[in-house]
C-alpha positions in Angstrom: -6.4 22.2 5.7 -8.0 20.1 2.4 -4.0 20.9 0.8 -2.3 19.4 3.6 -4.5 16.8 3.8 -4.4 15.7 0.3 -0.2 16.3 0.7 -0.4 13.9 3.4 -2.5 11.4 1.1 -0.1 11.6 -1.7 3.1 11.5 0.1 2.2 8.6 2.3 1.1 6.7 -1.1 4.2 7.8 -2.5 6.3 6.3 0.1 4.4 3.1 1.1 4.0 2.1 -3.2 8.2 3.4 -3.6 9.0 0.7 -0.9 6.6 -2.1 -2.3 8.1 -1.1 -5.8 11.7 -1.3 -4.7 11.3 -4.0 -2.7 9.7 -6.0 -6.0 11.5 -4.7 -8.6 14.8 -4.7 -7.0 15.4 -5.7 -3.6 14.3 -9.2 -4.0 15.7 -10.2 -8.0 19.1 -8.5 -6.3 18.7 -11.0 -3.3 18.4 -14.4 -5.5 22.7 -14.4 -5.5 22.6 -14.2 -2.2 22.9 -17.5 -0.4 19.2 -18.9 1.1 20.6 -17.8 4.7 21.9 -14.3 4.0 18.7 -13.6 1.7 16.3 -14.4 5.2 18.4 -12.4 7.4 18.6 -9.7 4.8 14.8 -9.7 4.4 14.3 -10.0 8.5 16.3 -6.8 8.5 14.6 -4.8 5.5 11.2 -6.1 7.1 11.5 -5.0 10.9 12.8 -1.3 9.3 9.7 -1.4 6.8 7.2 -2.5 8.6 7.0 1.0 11.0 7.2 3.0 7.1 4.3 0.6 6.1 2.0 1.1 9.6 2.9 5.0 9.1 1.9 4.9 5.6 -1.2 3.3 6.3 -2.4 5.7 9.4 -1.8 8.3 7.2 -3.6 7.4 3.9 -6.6 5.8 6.4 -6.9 9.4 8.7 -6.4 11.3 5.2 -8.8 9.5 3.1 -11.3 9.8 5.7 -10.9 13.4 5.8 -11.0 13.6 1.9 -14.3 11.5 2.0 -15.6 13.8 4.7 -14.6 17.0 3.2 -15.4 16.2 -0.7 -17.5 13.5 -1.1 -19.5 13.0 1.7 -22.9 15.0 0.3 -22.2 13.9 -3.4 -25.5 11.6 -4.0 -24.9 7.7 -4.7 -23.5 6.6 -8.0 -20.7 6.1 -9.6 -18.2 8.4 -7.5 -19.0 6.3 -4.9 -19.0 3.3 -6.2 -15.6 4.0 -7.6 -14.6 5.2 -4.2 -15.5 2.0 -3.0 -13.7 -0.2 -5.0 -10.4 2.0 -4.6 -10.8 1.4 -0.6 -11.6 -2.3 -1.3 -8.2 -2.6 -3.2 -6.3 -0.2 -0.9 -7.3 -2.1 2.2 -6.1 -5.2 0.2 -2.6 -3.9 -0.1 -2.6 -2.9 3.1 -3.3 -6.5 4.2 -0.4 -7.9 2.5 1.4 -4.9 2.6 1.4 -5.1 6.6 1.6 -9.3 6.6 4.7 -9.4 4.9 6.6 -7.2 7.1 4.6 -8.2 10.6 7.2 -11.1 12.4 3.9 -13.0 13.2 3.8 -16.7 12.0 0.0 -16.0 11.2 1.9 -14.3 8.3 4.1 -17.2 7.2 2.1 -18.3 4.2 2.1 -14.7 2.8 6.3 -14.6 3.2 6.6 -17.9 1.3 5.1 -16.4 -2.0 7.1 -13.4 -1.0 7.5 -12.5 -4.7 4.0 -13.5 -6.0 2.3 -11.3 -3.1 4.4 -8.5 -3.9 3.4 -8.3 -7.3 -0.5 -8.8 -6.2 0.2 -5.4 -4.0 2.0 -3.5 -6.2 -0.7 -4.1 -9.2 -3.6 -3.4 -6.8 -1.6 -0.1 -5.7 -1.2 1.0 -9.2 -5.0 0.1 -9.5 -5.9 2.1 -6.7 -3.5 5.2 -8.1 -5.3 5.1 -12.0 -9.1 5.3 -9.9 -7.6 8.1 -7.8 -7.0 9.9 -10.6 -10.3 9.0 -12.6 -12.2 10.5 -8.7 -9.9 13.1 -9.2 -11.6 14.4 -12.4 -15.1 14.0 -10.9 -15.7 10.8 -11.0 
C-alpha cells in the first residue's frame, strides 16, 4: 500500500506542477498576441477545464501525504524532519491556495487573476520549493 501511495503522491504532483508550469511558461507568454478579449475567454476556458485537474491534484497529494506522515513519520521524534515537513506543507498548502484561486470562477478570486502572471510564478517557485524539501525528507531528513 506505502508504493501506491507514494505513486499517487508523485503523480498528482507531477500533474498539478506540469499544468502550473505550462500554464506559466507557455500558455500565458503564447496568449499576449492574442487580442485582450480572446486571451479572457481563452483563460475562462483553460480555467473551468483546470480547475477539476487542480481540486483532483490537491485531494490526492492532501489524502496521500497524510498517509505518508502516518505511515513514515509519525513516531520519528521532533526535530528537524518535522520541522522540514512542516515547512513543505506550509508551502504546499500555499500553492494550493493560489493554485485553486486562479482557476475558482469566484470574484473573491479576482485580485489573484489580475496578477495572473506574477501569482503563477509565486506557485510554481513554491512548488519547486516544496519538490527540493521532498527530496532532502526523502533521504532522511
Amino acid at each position: 500500500m506505502s508504493v501506491l501511495m507514494q505513486w499517487i503522491h508523485l503523480v498528482a504532483a507531477v500533474v498539478g506542477i506540469g499544468g502550473l508550469g505550462f500554464i506559466h511558461m507557455i500558455l500565458i507568454p503564447a496568449s499576449r498576441d492574442l487580442e485582450p478579449a480572446q486571451r479572457d475567454l481563452l483563460f475562462k476556458r483553460v480555467s473551468r477545464k483546470f480547475q477539476y485537474v487542480i481540486w483532483s491534484v490537491v485531494l490526492m497529494l492532501i489524502t496521500s501525504g497524510l498517509y505518508s506522515i502516518h505511515a513514515h513519520a509519525w513516531e520519528r521524534p521532533w526535530g528537524v524532519y518535522w520541522k522540514w515537513l512542516i515547512v513543505k506543507i506550509v508551502l504546499a498548502l500555499c500553492v494550493f491556495f493560489i493554485s485553486l484561486g486562479l482557476n475558482l470562477p469566484l470574484a473573491l478570486f479576482d485580485w489573484l487573476r489580475q496578477k495572473r502572471q506574477m501569482w503563477l510564478s509565486i506557485s510554481f517557485t513554491l512548488a519547486m520549493i516544496v519538490i527540493l524539501i521532498s527530496a532532502y525528507l526523502r533521504r532522511g531528513g
